[in-house]
N, C-alpha and C positions, 0 to 999 in steps of 0.2 A: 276576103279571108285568106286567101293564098297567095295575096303580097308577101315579097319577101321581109323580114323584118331588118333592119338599118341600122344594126349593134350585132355582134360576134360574140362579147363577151358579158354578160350579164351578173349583177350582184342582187340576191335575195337574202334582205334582210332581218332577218327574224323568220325559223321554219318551221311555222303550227299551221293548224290548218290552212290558212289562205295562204302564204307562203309553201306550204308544202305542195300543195291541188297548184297553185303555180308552175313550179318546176318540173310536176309531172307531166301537167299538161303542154308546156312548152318543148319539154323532151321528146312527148309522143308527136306533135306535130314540127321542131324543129331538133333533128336529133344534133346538128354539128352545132349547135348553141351551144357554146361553154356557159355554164350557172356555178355560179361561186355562192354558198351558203357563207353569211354573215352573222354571228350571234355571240352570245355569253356562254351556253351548255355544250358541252363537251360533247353529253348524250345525246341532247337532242341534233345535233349537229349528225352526229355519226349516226344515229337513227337515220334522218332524212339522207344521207350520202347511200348507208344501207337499201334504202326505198327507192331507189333513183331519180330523187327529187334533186338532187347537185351534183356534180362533175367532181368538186374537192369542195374543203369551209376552211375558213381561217375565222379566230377570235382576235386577229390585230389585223382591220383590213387597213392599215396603212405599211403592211408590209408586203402588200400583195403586186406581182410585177409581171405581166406587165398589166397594167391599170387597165380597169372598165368602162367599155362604155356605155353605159346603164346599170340602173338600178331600182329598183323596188321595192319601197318598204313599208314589209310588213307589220311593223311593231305594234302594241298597244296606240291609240291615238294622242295619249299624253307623253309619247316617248316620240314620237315622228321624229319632231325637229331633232331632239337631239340624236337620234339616229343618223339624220343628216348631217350633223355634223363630226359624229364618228367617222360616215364612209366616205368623206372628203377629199381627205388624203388619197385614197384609193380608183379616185375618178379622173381619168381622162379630161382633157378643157373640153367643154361645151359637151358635156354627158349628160343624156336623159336620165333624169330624176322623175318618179313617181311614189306615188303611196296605194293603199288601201282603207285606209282610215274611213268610219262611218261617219267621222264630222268634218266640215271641212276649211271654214273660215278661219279660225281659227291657225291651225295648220299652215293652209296655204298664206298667210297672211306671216308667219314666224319663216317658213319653209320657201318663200321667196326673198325673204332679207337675210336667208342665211347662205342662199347659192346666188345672190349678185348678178352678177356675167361672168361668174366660173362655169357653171354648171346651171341646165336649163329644166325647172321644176314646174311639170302640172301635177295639179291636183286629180284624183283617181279613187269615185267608189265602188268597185262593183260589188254588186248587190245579186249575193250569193253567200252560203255560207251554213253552219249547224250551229244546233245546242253543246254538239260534240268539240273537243279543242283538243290539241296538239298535231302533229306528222301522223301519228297512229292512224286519225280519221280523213287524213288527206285523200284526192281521189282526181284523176288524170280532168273528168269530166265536170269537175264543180260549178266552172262558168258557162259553159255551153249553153246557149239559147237563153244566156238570164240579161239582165239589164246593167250596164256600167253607168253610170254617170261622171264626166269628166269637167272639174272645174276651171276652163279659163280666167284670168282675167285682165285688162289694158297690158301688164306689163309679159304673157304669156309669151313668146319664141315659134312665130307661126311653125316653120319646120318640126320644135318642139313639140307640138299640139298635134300635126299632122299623125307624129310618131308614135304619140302616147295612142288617143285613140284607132293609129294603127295596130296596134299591140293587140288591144284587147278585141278587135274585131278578129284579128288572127285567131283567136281562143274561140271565136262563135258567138259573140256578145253583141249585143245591141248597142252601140253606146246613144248616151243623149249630154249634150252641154246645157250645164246651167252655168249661173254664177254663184261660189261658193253660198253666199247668205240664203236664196231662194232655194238650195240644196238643203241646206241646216231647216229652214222651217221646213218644207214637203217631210223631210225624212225624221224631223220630230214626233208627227203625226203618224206615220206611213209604218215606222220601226223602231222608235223608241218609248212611244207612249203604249203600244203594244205591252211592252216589256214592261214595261211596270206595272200595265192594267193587270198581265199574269200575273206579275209577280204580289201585286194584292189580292187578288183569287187565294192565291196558296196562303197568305197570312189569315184572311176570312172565313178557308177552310179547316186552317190549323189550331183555330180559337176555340172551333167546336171537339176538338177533342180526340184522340185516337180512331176511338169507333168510325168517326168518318170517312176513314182510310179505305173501308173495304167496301164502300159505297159509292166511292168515284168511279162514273162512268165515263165514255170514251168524249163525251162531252166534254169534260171535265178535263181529261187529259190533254186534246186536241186544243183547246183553249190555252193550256199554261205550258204543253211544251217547251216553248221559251225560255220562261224560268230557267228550267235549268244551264242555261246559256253560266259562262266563267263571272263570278260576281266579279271580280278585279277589273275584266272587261269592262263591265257596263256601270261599273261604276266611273270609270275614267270616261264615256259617252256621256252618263248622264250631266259631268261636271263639266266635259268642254262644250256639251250642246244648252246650257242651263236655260239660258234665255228661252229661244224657240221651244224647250220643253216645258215649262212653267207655262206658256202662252197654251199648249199645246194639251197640259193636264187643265187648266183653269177651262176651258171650253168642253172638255170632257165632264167638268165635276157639273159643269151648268146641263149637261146632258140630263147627266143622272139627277141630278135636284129636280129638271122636268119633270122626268119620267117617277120621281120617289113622290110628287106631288100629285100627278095623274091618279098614281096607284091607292095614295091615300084617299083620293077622292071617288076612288071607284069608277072611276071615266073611262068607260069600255071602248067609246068612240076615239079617244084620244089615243090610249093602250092601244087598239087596232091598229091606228095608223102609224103610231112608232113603229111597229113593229114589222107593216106592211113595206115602210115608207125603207127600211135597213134592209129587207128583201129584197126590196126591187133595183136599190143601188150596189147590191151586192151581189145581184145577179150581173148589172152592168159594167160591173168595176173588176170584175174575172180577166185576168190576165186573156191574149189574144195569139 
């Protein structure tokens, strides 16, 4: 964690939440990192500079000089690539490239044929984050003690690799390597089938009618927090992870067809051990 990091000047692009808890967090533990915020918003840009999540921002990083070396991008997951290829011009030869994106084959599969042997791209999820979105919610500590996962794959830049999950160790992260595909399904599962299961919660509760509003308990609430996660977001997840989520809801719906058949049959012995059976792995499956 207290290697030093092996880039001086760094570009953060896109600065909302994960972007923003970036910069701070990098600031509090390396303050002589220069951070260049990359984006479209004028505001949001001057917000995060405000925040001291960036050093300066430019909205044309191909005029930025003198060039970085690294970068980060934060964008939507259906914007990476081409985020990549906006801060092109702006990168040093053989500059670390990373993302934060929740999907990741995809991605890394565009976002390596688009930096070549210019510029050296792994893929980068860490898994941390809110329902909360923009700089406003950002916070020094977001990744600390959480899990990264970092995508190599055959064509990855050992030094490259070394660098990226050096980064996020610096922050207090955990990382773990998978290969982009076996990332896409675990996290179909793990965090996006989550999301929708909330987000059908709230349509199922919203059928019944107003009244039901002052009868949500914290059960209730602690379940669908989620939901309110940015729909733009998760809507660009659910479309670049489709595959691995359709696999992912189809096993889920066979849960419930189980258990909707148990209950019509009154099967207390079966009902019990559903129920026992999501205790006792849910006891096991608690973070460590």
């Amino acid at each position: 964690m207290n290697a030093p990091l092996p880039f001086h000047r760094l570009g953060i692009a896109g600065v909302g939440l994960l972007g923003g808890s970036l910069g701070l967090a990098l600031k509090s533990r390396a303050p002589r990192l220069h951070i260049v915020g990359i984006g479209r918003s004028e505001e949001r840009l001057a917000e995060a500079l405000h925040r001291g999540a960036i050093d300066q921002y430019t909205r044309d990083p191909a005029a930025l000089d003198p060039p970085l070396d690294a970068v980060v991008l934060c964008t939507p997951v259906r914007l990476v690539p081409v985020s990549l290829r906006s801060v092109l011009p702006a990168l040093a030869p053989h500059a670390l490239v990373t993302d934060v994106g929740s999907t990741k084959a995809g991605i890394v599969r565009q976002c390596e044929a688009i930096a070549g042997n210019a510029v050296w791209f792994i893929g980068s999820h860490p898994i941390a984050g809110s329902h909360k979105t923009g700089v406003q919610a950002a916070r020094a500590n977001l990744f600390h003690n959480k899990i990264c996962i970092v995508t190599p794959t055959p064509r990855s830049h050992p030094p490259a690799l070394e660098a990226v999950t050096g980064l996020w160790r610096f922050l207090g992260m955990k990382v773990i390597c998978m290969d982009p595909e076996a990332h896409d399904a675990f996290l179909a599962v793990s965090s996006h089938l989550p999301h929708i299961a909330a987000a059908a919660l709230c349509h199922t509760a919203k059928a019944k009618g107003s009244r039901i509003e002052t009868l949500l308990g914290t059960g209730f609430r602690d379940t669908t927090r989620v939901a309110e996660g940015d729909p733009t977001l998760w809507l660009d997840i659910c479309l670049e992870n489709r595959e691995p989520l359709l696999e992912a809801l189809r096993g889920y719906r066979q849960v419930l067809d189980n258990f909707l058949s148990q209950l019509e049959r009154g099967d207390e012995e079966a009902l019990f051990h559903f129920l026992t059976d999501a205790q006792e792995w849910k006891k096991r499956a608690r973070p460590r």
